[in-house]
C-alpha positions in Angstrom: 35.9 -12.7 18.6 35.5 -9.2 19.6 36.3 -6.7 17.3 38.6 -5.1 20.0 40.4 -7.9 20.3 41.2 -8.3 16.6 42.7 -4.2 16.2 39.3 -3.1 14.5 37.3 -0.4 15.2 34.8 -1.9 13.0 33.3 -5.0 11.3 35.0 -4.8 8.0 32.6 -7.0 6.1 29.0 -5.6 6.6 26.3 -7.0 4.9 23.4 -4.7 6.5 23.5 -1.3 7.6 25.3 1.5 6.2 27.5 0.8 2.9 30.6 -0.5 3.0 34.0 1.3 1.9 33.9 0.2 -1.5 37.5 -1.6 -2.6 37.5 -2.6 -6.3 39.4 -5.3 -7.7 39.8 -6.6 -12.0 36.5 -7.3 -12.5 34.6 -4.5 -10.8 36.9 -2.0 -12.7 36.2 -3.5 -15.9 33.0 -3.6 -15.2 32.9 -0.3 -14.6 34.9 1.1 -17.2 32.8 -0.9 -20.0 28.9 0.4 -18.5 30.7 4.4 -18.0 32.0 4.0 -21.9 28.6 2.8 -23.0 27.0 5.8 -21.3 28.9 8.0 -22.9 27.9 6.8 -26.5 25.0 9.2 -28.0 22.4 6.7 -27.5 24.1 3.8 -25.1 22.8 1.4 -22.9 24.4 -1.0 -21.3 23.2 -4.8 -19.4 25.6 -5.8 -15.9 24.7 -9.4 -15.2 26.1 -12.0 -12.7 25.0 -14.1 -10.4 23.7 -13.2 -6.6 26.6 -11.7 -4.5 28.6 -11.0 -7.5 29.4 -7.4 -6.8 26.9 -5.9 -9.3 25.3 -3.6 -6.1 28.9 -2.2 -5.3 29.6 -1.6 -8.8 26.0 0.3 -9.3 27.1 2.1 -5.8 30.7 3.0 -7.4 28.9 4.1 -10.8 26.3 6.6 -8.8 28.7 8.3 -6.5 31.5 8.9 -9.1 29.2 10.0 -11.9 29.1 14.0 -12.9 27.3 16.1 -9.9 25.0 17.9 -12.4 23.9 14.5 -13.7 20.8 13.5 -12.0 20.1 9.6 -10.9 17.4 7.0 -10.2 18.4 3.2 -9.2 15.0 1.4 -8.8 14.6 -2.4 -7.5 12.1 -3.9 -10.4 11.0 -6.6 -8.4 7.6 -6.7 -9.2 7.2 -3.6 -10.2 4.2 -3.0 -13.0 3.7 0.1 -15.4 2.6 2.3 -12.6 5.0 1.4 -9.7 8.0 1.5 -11.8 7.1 5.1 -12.9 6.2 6.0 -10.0 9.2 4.9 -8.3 11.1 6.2 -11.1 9.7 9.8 -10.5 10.5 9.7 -6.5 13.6 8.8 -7.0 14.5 12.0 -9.2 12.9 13.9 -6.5 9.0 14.2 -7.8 6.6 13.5 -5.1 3.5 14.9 -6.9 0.1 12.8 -7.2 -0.2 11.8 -11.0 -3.7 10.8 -12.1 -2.6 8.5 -15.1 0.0 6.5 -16.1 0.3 8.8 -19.1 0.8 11.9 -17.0 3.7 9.6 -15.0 5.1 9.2 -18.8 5.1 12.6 -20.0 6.4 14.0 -17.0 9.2 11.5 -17.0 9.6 13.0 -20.7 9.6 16.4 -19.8 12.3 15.9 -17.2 14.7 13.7 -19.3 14.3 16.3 -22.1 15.0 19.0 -20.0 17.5 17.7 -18.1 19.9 16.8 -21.6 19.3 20.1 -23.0 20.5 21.8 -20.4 23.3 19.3 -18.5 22.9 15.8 -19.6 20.9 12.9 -19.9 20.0 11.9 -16.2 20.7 7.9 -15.4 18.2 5.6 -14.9 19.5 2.3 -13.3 17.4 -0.9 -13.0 18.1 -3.4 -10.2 16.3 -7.2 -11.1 15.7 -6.1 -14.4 14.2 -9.9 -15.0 12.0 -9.2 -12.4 9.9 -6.4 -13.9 6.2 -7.3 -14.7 5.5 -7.0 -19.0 3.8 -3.8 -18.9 6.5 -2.3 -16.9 9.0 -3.9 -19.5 6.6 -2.0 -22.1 7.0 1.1 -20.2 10.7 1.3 -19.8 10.7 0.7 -23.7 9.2 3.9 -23.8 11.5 5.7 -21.9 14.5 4.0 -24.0 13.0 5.4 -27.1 13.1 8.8 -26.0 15.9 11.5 -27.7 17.0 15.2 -28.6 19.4 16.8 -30.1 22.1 17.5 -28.2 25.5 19.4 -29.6 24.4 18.5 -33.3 23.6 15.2 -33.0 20.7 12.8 -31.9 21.5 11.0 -28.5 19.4 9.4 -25.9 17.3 11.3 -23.4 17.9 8.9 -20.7 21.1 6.7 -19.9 20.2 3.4 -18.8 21.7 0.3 -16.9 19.8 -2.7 -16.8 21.3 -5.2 -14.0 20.4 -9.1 -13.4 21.2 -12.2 -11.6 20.3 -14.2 -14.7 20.7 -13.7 -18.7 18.6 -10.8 -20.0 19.2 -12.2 -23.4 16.0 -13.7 -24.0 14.3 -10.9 -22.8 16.2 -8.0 -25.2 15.8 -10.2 -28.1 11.5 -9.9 -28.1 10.6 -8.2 -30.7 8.6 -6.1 -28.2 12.1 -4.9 -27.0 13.8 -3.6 -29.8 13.9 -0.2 -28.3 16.0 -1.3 -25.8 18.0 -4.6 -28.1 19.1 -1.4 -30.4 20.7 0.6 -27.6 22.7 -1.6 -26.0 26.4 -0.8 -26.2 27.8 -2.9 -23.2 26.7 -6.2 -21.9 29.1 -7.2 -19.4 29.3 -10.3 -17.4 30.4 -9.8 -13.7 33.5 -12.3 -13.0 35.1 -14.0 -9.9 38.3 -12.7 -7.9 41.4 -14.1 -8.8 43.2 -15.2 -5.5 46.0 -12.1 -5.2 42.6 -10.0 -6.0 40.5 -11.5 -3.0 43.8 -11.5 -1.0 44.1 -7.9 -1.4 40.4 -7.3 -1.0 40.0 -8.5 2.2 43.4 -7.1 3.4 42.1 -4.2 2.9 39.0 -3.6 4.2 40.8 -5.2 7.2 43.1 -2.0 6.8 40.5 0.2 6.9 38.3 -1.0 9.4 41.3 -0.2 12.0 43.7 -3.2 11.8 47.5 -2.4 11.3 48.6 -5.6 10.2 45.9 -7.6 8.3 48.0 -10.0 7.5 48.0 -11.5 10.7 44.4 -11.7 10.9 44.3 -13.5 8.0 47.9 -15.0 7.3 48.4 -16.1 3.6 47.3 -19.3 3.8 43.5 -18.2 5.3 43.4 -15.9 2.3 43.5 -19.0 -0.2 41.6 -21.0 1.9 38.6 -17.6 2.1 38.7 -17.1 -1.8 38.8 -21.2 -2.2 35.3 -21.6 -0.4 34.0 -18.1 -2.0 34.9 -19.0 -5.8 36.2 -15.5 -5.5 32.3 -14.0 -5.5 32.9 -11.1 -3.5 29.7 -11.2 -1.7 30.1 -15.0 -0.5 33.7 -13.7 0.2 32.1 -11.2 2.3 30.1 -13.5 3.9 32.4 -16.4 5.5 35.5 -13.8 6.3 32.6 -12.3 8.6 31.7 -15.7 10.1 35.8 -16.7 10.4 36.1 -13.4 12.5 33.4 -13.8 14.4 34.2 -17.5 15.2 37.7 -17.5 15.7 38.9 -18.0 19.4 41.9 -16.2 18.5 44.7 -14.1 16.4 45.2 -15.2 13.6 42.1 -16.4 11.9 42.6 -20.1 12.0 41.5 -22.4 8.3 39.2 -24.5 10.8 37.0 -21.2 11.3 35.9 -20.9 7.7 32.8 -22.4 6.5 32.3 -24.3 3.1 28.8 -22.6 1.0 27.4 -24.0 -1.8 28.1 -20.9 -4.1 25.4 -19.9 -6.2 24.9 -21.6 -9.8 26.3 -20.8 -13.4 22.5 -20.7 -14.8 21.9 -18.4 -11.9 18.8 -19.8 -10.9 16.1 -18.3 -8.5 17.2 -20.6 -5.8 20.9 -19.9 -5.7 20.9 -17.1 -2.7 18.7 -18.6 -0.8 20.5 -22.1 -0.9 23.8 -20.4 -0.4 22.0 -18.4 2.7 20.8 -21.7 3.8 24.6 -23.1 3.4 26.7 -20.4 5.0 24.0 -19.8 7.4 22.1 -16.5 7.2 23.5 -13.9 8.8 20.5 -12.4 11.4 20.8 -8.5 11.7 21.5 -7.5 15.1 19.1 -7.2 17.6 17.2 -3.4 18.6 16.3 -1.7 21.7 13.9 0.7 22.2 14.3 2.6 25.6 10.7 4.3 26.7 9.5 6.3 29.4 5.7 6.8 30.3 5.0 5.2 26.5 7.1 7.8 24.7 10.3 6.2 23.0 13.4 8.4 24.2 16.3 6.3 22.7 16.3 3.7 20.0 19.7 1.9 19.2 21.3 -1.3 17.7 22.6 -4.1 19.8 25.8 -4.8 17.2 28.5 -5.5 20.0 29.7 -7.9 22.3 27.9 -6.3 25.8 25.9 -3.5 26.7 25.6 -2.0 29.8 23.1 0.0 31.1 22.5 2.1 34.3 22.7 5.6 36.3 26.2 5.9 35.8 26.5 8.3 31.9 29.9 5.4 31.6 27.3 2.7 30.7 26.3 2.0 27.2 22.5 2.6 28.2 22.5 5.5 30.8 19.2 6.2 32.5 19.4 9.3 35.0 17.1 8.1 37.8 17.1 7.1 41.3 15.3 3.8 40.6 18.0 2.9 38.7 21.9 1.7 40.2 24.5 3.0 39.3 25.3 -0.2 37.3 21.9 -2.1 36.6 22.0 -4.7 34.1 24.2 -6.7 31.3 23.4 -7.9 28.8 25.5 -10.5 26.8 25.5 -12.0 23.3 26.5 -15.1 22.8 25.9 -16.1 19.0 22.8 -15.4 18.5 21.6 -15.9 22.0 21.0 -12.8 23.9 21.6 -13.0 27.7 20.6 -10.5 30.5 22.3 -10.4 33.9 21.2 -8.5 37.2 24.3 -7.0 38.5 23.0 -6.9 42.1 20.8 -3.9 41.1 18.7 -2.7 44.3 15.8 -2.4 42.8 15.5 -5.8 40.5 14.8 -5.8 37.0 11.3 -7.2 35.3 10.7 -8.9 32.4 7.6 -8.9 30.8 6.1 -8.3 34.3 8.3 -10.8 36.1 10.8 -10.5 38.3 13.8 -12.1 36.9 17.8 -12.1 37.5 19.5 -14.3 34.7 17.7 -14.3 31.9 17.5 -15.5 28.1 16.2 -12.6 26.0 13.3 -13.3 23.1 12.0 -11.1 20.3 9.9 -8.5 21.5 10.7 -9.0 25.6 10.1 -5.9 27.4 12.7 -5.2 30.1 11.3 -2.8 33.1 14.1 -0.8 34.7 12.6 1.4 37.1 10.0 3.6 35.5 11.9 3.0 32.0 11.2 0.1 30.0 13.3 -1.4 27.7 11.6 -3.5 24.2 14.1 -6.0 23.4 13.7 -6.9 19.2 15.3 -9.5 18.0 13.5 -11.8 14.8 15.6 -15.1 15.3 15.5 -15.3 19.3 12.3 -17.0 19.0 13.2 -20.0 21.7 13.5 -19.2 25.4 15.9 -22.3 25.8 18.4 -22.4 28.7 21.9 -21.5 28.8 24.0 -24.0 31.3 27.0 -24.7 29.2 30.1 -23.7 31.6 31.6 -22.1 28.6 29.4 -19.1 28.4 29.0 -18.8 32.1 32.5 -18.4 32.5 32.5 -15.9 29.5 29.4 -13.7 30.8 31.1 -13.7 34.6 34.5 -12.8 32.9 33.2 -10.3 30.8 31.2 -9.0 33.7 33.7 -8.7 36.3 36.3 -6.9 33.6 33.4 -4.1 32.6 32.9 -3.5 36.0 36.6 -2.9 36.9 37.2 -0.7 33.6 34.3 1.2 35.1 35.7 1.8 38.2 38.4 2.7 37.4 37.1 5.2 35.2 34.9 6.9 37.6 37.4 6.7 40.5 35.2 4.5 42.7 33.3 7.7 43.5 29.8 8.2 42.4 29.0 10.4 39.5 26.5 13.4 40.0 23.2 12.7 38.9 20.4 15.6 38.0 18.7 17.2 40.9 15.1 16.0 40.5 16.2 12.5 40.4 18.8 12.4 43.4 19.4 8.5 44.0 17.6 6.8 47.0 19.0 4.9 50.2 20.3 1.4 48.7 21.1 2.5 44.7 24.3 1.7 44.0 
């Protein structure tokens, strides 16, 4: 369903792109509270752990943007990360983009900074994505950086506030003997917890509300809301995912219980394997495709294909406007249809090439290059790797709807007349 069609003006449960509107519910604001209260202790830690999609991410991203302006803040990813990378990343992310010869120097100017920084303000925070995921050295290293005080209004406190996060137990880990820099500090270790029903209810209500719809509670009626925090186990992120995928499959207003798709959710021992089987389950949700617009091998206009049809032409009404006079007024459509892409010649004068051949109707792949006059179009897409063919009726009948309907909006927009174009590229005998 278009996202017109449903009141929004848009998609209220992104899982790419820019961050979401964040809407808290019991457990996030627990959460929350507990890892700001063990920050505030003179030498607190605190461990936020829960399985993938839990909500740990938004939390971090609520913890970040409400913290203290003169506090300073680095949230690293520790995949992988050894003694070196994680300092290094560490420094970049407090704005230090200096060569360091030696993981030594990394150290002591990390030490310098912290030190500085909680004599004069207070102790910046250091926040540690996949904190199970470091490599021992840089395990070693961040022990180092726990141990690290002043004094600070009379008393000793920590030099650094830290957050270690995970989708599995740290427990094991903090109780090495190696880590008892860290085991001593911690103050807080809270354990992410599903959505009760009303909770998820409200939730998706309202980032229905502020996505653009006035009454969410007809796109998802009371009885869709059970059914959505039923199949998600109340983990926002799986919640999250299948509201997107109800919305996108429903035929119509309201959402109907057939739309909504069963995951496995992801496992109380939060194993390795848990998002990727529950990606396999709900079905991975592809970004959407990219154009990149060139002229004479310089890109002039890069954008994302993350709507229902694009248009492109002469006309500046079309999503895609190209002032020349090899282009018509109206050129080309181009469709999706799941996760099909389809192009359609709208009886352009001077045709439309792909890859080099002429083509009218056509089913896009990753990395097809679409020549519209001297412009050329790269179309990127990492899951349209099969040609294929598209004959069912039901899309032809949607493409040719949705066709006839843009070019009657634009009509009737323009007046029927023919918009001015730029004088060095006056349109030729035929251009439409």
């Amino acid at each position: 369903m278009d996202l017109a069609a449903a009141g929004l003006r848009e998609q209220p449960f992104r899982t790419y792109g820019k961050p979401e509107p964040i809407v808290s519910y019991a457990s996030h604001l627990e959460g929350l509270e507990a890892i700001r209260a063990a920050c505030k202790k003179p030498m607190g830690l605190a461990l936020l752990q829960g399985p993938p999609l839990s909500g740990k991410s938004t939390l971090i991203e609520h913890l970040v943007v409400s913290r203290d302006d003169d506090q300073e803040c680095a949230v690293v990813d520790g995949s992988g990360l050894n003694t070196t990378t994680l300092l290094e990343t560490t420094l970049q992310q407090f704005g230090y983009d200096a060569d360091f010869g030696t993981d030594n120097e990394m150290l002591a100017m990390l030490r310098v900074f912290a030190l500085q920084q909680t004599a004069n303000h207070q102790p910046p925070l250091l926040v540690i994505e996949n904190t199970h995921r470091l490599n021992p050295s840089a395990l070693r290293a961040l022990c180092s950086l726990a141990d690290l005080k002043c004094t600070r209004t009379n008393r000793l406190t920590s030099a650094l506030k830290i957050v270690l996060v995970s989708d599995r137990s740290l427990e094991s880990i903090i109780e090495a003997p190696a880590m008892a820099p860290i085991a001593r500090r911690v103050a807080v270790n809270f354990q992410m917890r599903p959505m009760s029903c009303d909770d998820a209810k409200d939730y998706l209500r309202e980032k229905l509300r502020r996505a653009g719809s006035s009454i969410p509670e007809y796109v998802f009626p009371n009885s869709v809301c059970v059914e959505l925090w039923d199949a998600s186990g109340g983990w926002p992120g799986v919640l999250d995912r299948i509201a997107l995928l109800a919305l996108s499959r429903a035929e119509a207003l309201p959402v109907a219980i057939s739309a909504i798709e069963r995951p496995t959710l992801p496992h109380s021992d939060w194993d390795d394997h848990s998002l990727a089987e529950l990606e396999d389950a709900v079905g991975a949700i592809p970004e959407p495709p990219k154009l990149f617009v060139s002229k004479d091998g310089e890109v002039i206009k890069e954008l994302t294909f993350d709507q229902p049809r694009l248009l492109i032409g002469r006309s500046e009404h079309n999503d895609i406007a190209i002032p020349s006079r090899f282009v018509s007024r109206h050129h080309l459509l181009l469709v999706r249809h799941g996760s099909t892409t389809f192009m359609m010649d709208l009886n352009s004068s001077n045709g439309i090439f792909v890859n080099s051949r002429r083509v009218s109707n056509h089913v896009l792949m990753d990395n097809d290059v679409i020549t519209v006059g001297n412009h050329r179009i790269k179309f990127c897409d990492p899951h349209a790797r099969s040609r294929g063919i598209m004959t069912g009726s039901e899309f032809t009948d949607t493409a040719i709807m949705k066709t006839l309907d843009d070019m009657r909006n634009l009509l009737a927009q323009e007046n029927t007349a023919m918009l001015p174009v730029p004088s060095e590229n006056l349109p030729t005998y035929g251009n439409k």
